[in-house]
N, C-alpha and C positions, 0 to 999 in steps of 0.2 A: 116633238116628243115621240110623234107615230112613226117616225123615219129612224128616228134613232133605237124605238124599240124592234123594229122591223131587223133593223141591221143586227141589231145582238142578239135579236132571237134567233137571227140564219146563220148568225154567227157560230153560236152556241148549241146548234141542233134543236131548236126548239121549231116544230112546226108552228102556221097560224091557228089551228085549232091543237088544242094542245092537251097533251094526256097526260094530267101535271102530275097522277101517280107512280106513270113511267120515270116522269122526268124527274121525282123525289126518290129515286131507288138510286139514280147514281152516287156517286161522290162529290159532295158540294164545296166549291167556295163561296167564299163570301160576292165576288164579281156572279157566280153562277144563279144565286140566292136570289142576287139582284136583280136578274133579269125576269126571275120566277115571280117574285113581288111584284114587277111592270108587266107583267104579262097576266099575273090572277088580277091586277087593277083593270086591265084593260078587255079581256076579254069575257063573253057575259057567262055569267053565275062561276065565275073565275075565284072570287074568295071564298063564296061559299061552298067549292068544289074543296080548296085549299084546310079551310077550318076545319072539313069533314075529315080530311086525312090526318088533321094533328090529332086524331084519336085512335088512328087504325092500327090494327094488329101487326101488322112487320111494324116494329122500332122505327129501323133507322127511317122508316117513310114519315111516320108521325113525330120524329125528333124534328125533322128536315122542315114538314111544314110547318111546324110550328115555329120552327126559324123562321117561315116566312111570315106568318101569322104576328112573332114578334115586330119585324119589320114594317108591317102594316099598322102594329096597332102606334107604331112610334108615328108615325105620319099622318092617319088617317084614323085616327081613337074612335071617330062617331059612326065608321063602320061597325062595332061592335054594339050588339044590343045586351040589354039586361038576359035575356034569354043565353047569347054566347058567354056571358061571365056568369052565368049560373053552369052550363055545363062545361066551362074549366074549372071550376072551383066544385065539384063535384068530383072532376077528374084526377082534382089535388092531392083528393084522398086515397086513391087506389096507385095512383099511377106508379113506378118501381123506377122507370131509366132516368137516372137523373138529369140526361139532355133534354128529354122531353117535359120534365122537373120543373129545371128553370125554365123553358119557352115558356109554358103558363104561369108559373112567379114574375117572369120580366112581362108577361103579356099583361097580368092583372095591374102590374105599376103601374103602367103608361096609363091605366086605365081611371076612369073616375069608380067607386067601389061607391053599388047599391046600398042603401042606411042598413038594411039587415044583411049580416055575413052569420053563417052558420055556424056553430059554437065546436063542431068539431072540425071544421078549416080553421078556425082560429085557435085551437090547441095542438092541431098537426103541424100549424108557422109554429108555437110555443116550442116542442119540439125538434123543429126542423132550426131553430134558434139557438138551442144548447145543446147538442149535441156534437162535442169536438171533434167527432169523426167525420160528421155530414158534412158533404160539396158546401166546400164555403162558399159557393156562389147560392144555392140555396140557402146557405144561415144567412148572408146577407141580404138577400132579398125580400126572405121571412121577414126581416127585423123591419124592413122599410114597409113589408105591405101591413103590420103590425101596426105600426107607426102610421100608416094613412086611417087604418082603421078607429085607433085613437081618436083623433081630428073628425070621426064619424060620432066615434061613441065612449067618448069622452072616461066611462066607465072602467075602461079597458087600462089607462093611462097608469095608475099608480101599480098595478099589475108590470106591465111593460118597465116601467121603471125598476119593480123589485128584482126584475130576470137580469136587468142588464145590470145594476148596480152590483149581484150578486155573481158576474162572473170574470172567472181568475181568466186575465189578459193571456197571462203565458201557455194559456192552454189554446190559445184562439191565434189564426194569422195576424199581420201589421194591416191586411184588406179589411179583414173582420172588427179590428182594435177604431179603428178610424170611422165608420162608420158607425161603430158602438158610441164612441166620444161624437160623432155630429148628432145622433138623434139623442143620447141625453141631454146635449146643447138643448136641444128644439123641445125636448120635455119638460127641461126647467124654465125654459123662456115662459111656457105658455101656462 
């Protein structure tokens, strides 16, 4: 794997010690991403350099890493501590670009969610849930961290249920419709 990152990091201008805020300013693909993830893995205090930039003030750096930061947490969830999902989910509240949005909505998924979530992150998903205008990749992902939270605190459930029950399909995408109909599925099973 050290060969292979070696080669794609010389490939792709990535020095071995690496100055991943430089290297979060360009323009990313998804191959470029990937090399970024295998390089904050492997090089030391590498994600914690990473994490720190999904918060920084140039945008597009803190969209970028927190691409990467999703990336990681899909693969290696137990690098995150309670401490990092407290200041994403802190960040939920203020944050404006919607790329940088979903990073911490998709990062919080992947993640197992502490028994207490803070009553105004769970009404900023409520929110970010109905609102036909919002990146439906945020309404979506609202609704599912909604739905994990449920399954925490049980309380929340018939709530969740009234929002979804009560909204008109035609105002929402076929992305939005579909996972509205899978987690009422999972709401009346349970």
């Amino acid at each position: 794997m050290n060969k292979l990152l070696s080669k794609s990091a010389k490939t792709n201008g990535i020095a071995s010690t690496i100055n991943f805020r430089e290297q979060l300013k360009n323009p990313a693909s998804l191959g470029y991403i990937e090399v970024i993830v295998q390089s904050a893995l492997t090089e030391s205090a590498g994600f914690d350099e990473i994490f720190k930039l999904s918060f920084d003030s140039e945008t597009d750096v803190a969209w970028r890493a927190g691409w990467v930061c999703d990336k990681i947490s899909r693969k290696f969830p137990e690098l995150f501590t309670s401490t990092h999902i407290c200041k994403i989910a802190d960040a939920l509240l203020i944050v404006k670009h919607y790329g940088v949005r979903r990073g911490f909505l998709s990062i919080l998924n992947n993640l197992t969610l502490p028994e207490e979530i803070s009553v105004e992150l769970i009404n900023q998903l409520f929110e970010w849930l109905i609102l036909p205008k919002e990146d439906v990749s945020a309404q979506v992902l609202s609704m599912k961290l909604l739905y994990k939270i449920c399954l925490i605190q049980p309380d929340f459930k018939q709530e969740l249920l009234a929002y979804l029950d009560n909204i008109s399909p035609e105002d929402y995408t076929p992305g939005f419709n579909s996972t509205r109909k899978n987690i009422l599925k999972l709401l009346n099973d349970k």
